[in-house]
Each structure stands twice: as structure tokens, then as C-alpha cells.
N, C-alpha and C positions, 0 to 999 in steps of 0.2 A: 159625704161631701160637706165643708162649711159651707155656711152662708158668708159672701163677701162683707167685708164694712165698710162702713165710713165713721170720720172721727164724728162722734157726738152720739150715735147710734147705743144700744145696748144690745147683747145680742148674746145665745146662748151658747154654752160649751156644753155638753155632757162629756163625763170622763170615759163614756165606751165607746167614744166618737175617734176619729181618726182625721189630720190633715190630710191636707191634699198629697203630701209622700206617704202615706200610711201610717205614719207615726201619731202613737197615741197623744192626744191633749195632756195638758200638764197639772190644768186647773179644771176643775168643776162646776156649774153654777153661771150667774150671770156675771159679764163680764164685761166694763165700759170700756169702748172703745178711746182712744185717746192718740193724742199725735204720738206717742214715745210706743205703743204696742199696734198700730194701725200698720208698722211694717210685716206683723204676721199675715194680712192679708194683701192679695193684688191689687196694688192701684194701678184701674185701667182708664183710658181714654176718658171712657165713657161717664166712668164714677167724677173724673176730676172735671170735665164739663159740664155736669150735672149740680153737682155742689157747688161748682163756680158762678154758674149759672143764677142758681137758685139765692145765694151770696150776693152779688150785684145790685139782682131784682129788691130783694130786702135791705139791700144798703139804701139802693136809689127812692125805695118809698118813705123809708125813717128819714132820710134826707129832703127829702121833698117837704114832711110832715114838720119838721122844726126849721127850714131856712126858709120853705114857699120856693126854694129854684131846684134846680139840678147842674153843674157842668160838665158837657160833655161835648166832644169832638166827633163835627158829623158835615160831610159833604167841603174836606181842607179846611175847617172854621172850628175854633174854640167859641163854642157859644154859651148860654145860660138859658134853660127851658124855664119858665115858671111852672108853676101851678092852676094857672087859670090859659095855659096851652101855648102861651107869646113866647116869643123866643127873641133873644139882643146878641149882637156876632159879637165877642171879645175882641179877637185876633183870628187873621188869618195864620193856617200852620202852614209854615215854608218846606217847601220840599227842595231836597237835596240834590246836589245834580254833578 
């Protein structure tokens, strides 16, 4: 059985290994996973939450670290969090009806 990927991951092939159909591996050695070869393996639920997840968090702190705010939408309000925890409403978001 592979091990699943994700894009950025390295991870191993051996050539006496088999896919998930049985068919042999093509390449040998280590192999970077990437967006153009990530469709050899399943992207499930769980992976694309996970990496999204963990992408957000590291957007919203390098964010945080060069501007001092954050924008985000929370409780129908476009706000701005700072850094030292205040928050200011931009806009209310209209809801559609």
C-alpha cells in the first residue's frame, strides 16, 4: 500500500512497491510531490481540510506579523482584529433574501 500525499510532502517510491491497483511503480527513489503528480494519489476530505486548515492559520499569523490586523468576517460583520486583541466592525454583511 502507498503512503497518501500532499503537495509539498516528499515521500518514497520503491520500484518493488505496487499502487493501490497492483500495478507496479514506474519511478524509484524519492519523489516530490507536486500539484501536476498529486493526482497519483487520493485527495480526500480529510487531506484538503487539513492543509487548508493549517494554510489559513500560517497565512493569518504572517499576516498578523507585517500589518498588526487581520480581516475577517465573524458574527454578519466584516471586521479587523489587531494584534493587541481590539477589534473595529468595517461593514455589516447583508444577507440576501
Amino acid at each position: 500500500m502507498t503512503k497518501k500525499a500532499i503537495a509539498g510532502q516528499t515521500i518514497e517510491k520503491r520500484a518493488d512497491t505496487k499502487n493501490m491497483a497492483g500495478m507496479p511503480l514506474k519511478k524509484a527513489g524519492l519523489k516530490k510531490v507536486t500539484a501536476k503528480n498529486v493526482v497519483d494519489s487520493y485527495l480526500t476530505t480529510r487531506i484538503l481540510k487539513k492543509a487548508s486548515s493549517t494554510g489559513f492559520t500560517e497565512a493569518a499569523r504572517k499576516t498578523m506579523e507585517v500589518m498588526g490586523y487581520n480581516v475577517v468576517a465573524r458574527n454578519g460583520w466584516i471586521m479587523k482584529i489587531f494584534s493587541d486583541g481590539s477589534t473595529q466592525n468595517i461593514s455589516e454583511i447583508k444577507k440576501k433574501k
